[in-house]
C-alpha positions as CSV (number, residue, x, y, z in Angstrom):
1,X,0.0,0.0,0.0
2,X,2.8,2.4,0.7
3,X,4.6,1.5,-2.7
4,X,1.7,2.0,-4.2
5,X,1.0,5.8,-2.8
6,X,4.1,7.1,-3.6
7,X,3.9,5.9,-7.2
8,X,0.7,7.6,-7.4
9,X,2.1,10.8,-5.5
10,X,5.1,10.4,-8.1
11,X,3.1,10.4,-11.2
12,X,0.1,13.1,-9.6
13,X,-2.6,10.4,-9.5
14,X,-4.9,10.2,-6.7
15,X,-5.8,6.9,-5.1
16,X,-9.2,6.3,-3.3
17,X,-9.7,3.2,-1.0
18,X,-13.0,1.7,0.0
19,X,-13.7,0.4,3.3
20,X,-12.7,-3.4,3.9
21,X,-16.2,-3.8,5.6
22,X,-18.2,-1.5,2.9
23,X,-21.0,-4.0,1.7
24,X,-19.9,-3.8,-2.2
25,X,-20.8,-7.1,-3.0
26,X,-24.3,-7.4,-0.8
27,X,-25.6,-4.1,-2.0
28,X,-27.5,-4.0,-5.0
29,X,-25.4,-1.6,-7.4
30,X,-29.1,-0.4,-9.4
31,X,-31.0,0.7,-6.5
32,X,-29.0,0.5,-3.8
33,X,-30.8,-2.0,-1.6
34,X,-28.7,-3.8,0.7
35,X,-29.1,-8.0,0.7
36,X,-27.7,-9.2,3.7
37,X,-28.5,-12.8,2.6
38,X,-25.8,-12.1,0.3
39,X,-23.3,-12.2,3.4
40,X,-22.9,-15.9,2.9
41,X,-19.7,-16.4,0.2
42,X,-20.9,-19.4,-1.2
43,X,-23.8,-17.1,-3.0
44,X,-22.3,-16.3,-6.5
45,X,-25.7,-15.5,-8.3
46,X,-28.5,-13.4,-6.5
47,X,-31.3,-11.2,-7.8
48,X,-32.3,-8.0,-5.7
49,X,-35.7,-8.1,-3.9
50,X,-36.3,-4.8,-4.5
51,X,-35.7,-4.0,-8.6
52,X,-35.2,-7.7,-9.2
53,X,-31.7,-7.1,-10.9
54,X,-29.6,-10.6,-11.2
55,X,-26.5,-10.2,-9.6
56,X,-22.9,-12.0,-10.4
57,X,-21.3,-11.1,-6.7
58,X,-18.1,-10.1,-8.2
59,X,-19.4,-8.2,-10.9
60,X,-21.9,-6.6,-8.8
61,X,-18.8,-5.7,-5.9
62,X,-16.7,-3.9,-8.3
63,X,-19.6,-1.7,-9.9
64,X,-20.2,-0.2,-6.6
65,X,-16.6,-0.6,-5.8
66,X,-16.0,1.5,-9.2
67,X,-18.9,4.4,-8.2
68,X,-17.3,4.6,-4.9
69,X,-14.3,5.9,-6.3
70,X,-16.2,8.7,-8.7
């Protein structure tokens, strides 16, 4: 993590983290509704209760992983 700041600083980039705990991959990344079903790893498919969106977990993490960082 520190190697990977001062590259950044180096070349004027910015880095943002998310949280380690932030619910990226239980949160639905259309509407926003949380799924805390979606807690249990061996889930790797889900569809949101609310706007009935199917969800690949990993996909799904790094879309609200991504708008976390805009």
């Amino acid at each position: 993590s520190r190697q990977l700041h001062y590259k950044a600083k180096w070349y004027g980039r910015t880095i943002k983290e998310a949280s380690t705990f932030a619910p990226s991959s239980q949160t639905c990344h259309v509407c926003g509704n949380k799924h805390a079903e979606v807690k249990n790893l061996s889930i790797r498919m889900w569809t949101c209760p609310v706007c009935f969106t199917l969800h690949d977990r990993d996909r799904n993490a790094a879309q609200n992983i991504k708008a976390m960082a805009l």
